[in-house]
Structures are given as C-alpha cells and as structure tokens.
C-alpha positions in Angstrom: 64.6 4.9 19.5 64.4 2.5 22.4 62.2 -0.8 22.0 61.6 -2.8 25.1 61.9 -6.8 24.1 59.9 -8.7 26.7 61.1 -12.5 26.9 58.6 -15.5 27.6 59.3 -17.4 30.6 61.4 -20.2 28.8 63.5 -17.7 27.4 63.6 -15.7 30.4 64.8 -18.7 32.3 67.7 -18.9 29.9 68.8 -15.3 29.9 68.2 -14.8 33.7 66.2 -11.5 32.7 62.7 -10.9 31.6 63.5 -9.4 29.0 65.9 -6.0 27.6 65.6 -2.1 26.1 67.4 -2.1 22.6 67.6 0.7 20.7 66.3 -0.3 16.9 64.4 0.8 13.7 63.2 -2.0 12.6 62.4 -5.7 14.1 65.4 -7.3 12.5 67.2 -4.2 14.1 65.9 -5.0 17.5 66.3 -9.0 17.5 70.3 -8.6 16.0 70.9 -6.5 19.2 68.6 -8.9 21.7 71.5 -11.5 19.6 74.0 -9.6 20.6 73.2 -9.3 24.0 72.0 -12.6 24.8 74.1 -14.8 22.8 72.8 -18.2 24.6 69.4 -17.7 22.8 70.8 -18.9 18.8 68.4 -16.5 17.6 69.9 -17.1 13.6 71.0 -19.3 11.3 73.4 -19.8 9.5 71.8 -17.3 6.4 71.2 -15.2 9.2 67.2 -15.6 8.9 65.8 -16.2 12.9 65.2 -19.8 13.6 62.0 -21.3 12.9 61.3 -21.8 16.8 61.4 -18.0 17.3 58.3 -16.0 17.5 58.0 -12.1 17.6 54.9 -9.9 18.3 55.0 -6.5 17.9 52.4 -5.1 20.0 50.8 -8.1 21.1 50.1 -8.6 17.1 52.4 -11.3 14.8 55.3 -9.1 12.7 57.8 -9.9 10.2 61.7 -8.8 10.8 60.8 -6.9 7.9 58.2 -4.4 9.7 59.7 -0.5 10.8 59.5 -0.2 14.5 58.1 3.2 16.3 58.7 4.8 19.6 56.8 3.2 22.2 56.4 -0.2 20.8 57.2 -3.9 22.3 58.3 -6.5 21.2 57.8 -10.3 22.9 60.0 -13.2 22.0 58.5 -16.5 22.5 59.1 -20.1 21.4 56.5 -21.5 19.4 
C-alpha cells in the first residue's frame, strides 16, 4: 500500500522535497524506504533504531516504528 511521508520544513530543506509516497506495512517499513530514498537525512543508527532527533506522527498522532500502517494514512517526519 502506498503511505505519503510528509517532511517538516528543516527536513524538507535538506531533501529539496516536501516530502515522498513509499509503499509500506508498517512505520519502520515506511521510514527504511524514506532512508533509502533520502540518504542525507541519517535516519538510523548504528543498531538500526531511528535517531533520537527523529519524530514520526502517524495521522497527526505520535507512533512507534512498531505500529501497522493502513491505506490512506500519513506519516510526518520532524525534528524534535
């Protein structure tokens, strides 16, 4: 299913977009392929758990990576 990941406006100042349709099951899912995509962002460390200063809201609500996605949601990346 496709998930649209909206960026804040730091982030979007980095990647030169506002943000990017992935297609993902899960919030982990959708952030490994925002990764992929948009390498300049450092989205992991090293044990591959996202960086501290990495927020996600699913739906305008805090989420975990952990939490199952489902047509029609968004996601928004922000530093925090």
């Amino acid at each position: 299913m496709t998930i649209r990941v909206d960026f804040d406006d730091r982030l979007t100042e980095k990647a030169g977009a506002s943000g990017v349709d992935v297609s993902a099951a899960t919030v982990h899912g959708a952030l490994f392929a925002v990764a992929r995509e948009f390498p300049i962002f450092h989205m992991f460390n090293c044990d591959g758990q996202l960086r501290g200063i990495l927020k996600v809201e699913r739906n305008g609500e805090p989420t975990t990576v952990t939490q199952s996605l489902s047509e029609g949601d968004r996601l928004r990346l922000y530093l925090g």
